[in-house]
N, C-alpha and C positions, 0 to 999 in steps of 0.2 A: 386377595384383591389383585386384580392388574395392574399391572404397573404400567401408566401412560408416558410414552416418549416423549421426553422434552425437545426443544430446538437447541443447536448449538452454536446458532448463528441468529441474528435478526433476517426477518423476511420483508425490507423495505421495500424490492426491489418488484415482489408481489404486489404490494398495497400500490403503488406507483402503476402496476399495471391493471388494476382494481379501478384507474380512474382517480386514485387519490392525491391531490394537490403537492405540489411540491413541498411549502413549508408542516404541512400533515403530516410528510411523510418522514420527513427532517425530526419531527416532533416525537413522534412514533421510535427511530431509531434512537435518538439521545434519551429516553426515557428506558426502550429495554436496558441501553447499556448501562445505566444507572442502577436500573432493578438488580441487572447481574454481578455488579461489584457491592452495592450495599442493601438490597433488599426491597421488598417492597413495600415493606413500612414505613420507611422515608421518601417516599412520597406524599406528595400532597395529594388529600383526595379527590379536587377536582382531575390531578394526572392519572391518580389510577383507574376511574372512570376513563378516562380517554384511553389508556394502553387497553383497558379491558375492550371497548369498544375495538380498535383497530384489530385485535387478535381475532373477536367473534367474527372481522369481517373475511378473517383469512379460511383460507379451504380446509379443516381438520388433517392434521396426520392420524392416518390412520392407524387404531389400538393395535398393538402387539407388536409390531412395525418399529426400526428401526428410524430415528426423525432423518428422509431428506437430506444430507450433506451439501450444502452449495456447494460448486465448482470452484478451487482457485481462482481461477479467471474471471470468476464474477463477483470477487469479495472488492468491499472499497477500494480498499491500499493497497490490492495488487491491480485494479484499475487506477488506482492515482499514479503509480510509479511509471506504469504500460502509459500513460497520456503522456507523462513528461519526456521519457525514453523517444515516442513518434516525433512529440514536437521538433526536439533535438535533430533526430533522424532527418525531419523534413529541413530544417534550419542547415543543416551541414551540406543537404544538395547545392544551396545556394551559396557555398563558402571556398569553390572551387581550392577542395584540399586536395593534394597532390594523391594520386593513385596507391591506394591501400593504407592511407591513412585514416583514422578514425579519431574521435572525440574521446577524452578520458572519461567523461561523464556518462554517456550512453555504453561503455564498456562497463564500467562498475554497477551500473541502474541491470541490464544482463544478468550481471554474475548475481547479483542479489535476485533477481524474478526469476533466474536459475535456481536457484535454495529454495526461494520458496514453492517452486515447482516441485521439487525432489520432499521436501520433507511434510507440503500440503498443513500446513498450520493455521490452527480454527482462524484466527485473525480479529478475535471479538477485541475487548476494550482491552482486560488485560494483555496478551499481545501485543498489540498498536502502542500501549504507554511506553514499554519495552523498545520498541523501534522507535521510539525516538531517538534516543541513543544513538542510532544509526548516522544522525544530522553530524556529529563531528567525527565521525569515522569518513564519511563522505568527502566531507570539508577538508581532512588530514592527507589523502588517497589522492585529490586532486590537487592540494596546494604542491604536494609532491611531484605529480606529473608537471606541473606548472613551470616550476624549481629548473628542470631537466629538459625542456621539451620547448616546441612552439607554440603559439596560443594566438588563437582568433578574437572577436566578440558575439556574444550572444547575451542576450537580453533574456533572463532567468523567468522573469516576471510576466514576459508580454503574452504568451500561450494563454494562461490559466485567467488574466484579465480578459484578453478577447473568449474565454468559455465563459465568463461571468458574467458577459455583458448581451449573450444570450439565454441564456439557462441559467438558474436559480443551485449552487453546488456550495457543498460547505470545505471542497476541499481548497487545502492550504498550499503557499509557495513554497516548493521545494529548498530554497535555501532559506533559512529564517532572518537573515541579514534585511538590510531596507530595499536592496535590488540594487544598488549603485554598483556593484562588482558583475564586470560582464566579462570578468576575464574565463577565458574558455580554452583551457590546456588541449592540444593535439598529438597525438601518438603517431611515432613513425610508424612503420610496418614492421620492425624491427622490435619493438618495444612494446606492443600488444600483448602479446604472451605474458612477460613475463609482469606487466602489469595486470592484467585478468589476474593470473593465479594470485598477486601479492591480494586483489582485493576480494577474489574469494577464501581466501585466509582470512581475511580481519571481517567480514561480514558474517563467513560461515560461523566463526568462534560465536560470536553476538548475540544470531538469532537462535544458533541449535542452545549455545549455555542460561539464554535467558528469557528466552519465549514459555510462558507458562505451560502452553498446550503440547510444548516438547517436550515436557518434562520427565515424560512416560514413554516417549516414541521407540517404535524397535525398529524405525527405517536406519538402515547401513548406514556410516558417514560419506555425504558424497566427497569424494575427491576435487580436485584440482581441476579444472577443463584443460 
């Protein structure tokens, strides 16, 4: 018998361009990820009717064939981290910081889309649960910079609101707090370095020791930047 190639990824991002509604497609992805951590026995059978449907409507991978790998760059949570990184980005032009200084947050959010650059991991559910964990690694990395450093304000929250109040998105605020802390640590130019390396140390440990899909990897460990 052949053996037919699975996906190793949800293909939302297809259905969406199929024409298919946003909460459809919302629906569609929270039920694969479901099928793939418990099965698709627990489901209910009006949902498997539905996933079954949304699959039929996707293009087949073709038999023999290795399934299509998404891009990095195209998986959710390396676009959730990529959106809150620009927002930053764009938010510091307006914070007239002194020449070669930079934001601790948008240096650590880097070093982390740096990792997951280099090691390319699936990024499905198991993954993602994983990376939560990253929330008080984050948290820890910046109260530090804080501690030692200047600090501006920036509103965590207000980015992902004004994308919500266009577009229909399930993603979440990067800090889990209520949003009332706008404190926003600054790195001299001096202090860059050797904070990048501290936080690709503590993120690299994180993702390469506990991300499922690396559990197997034979990519080198990336170093330091």
């Amino acid at each position: 018998m052949q053996r037919v190639p699975k996906e190793t990824s949800h293909r939302g991002d297809e259905l969406k361009g199929l024409g298919w509604s946003d909460p459809d497609v919302s629906r569609y992805v929270e039920l694969w990820e479901y099928r793939q951590r418990w099965g698709a026995m627990n489901l209910e059978r009006e949902d498997r009717i539905f996933l079954r449907k949304a699959e039929k409507a996707l293009p087949a991978i073709l038999s023999g064939r290795a399934a299509a790998k998404k891009p990095i760059k195209d998986k959710t949570y390396y676009k959730w981290l990529r959106f809150h990184l620009d927002a930053m980005s764009t938010a510091e032009a307006e914070m007239q910081l002194a020449e070669g200084e930079r934001g601790a947050w948008p240096v650590l959010l880097e070093a982390e889309l740096r990792i997951l650059d280099h090691y390319d991991p699936v990024l499905g559910l198991p993954d993602t649960l994983k990376a939560k964990a990253l929330g008080p690694v984050r948290e820890n990395l910046a109260s530090q910079a804080a501690a030692i450093g200047e600090t501006k304000a920036y509103d965590f929250q207000a980015a992902l609101n004004a994308l919500k109040e266009q577009e229909t998105t399930r993603w979440k605020h990067l800090r889990e707090a209520d949003g009332s802390d706008h404190t926003y640590p600054v790195l001299s130019p001096e202090g860059i370095k050797g904070f990048r390396n501290e936080a690709h140390r503590e993120i690299h440990n994180l993702i390469r020791s506990t991300f499922p899909s690396l559990s197997e990897t034979d990519k080198p460990e990336l170093a330091d930047d």
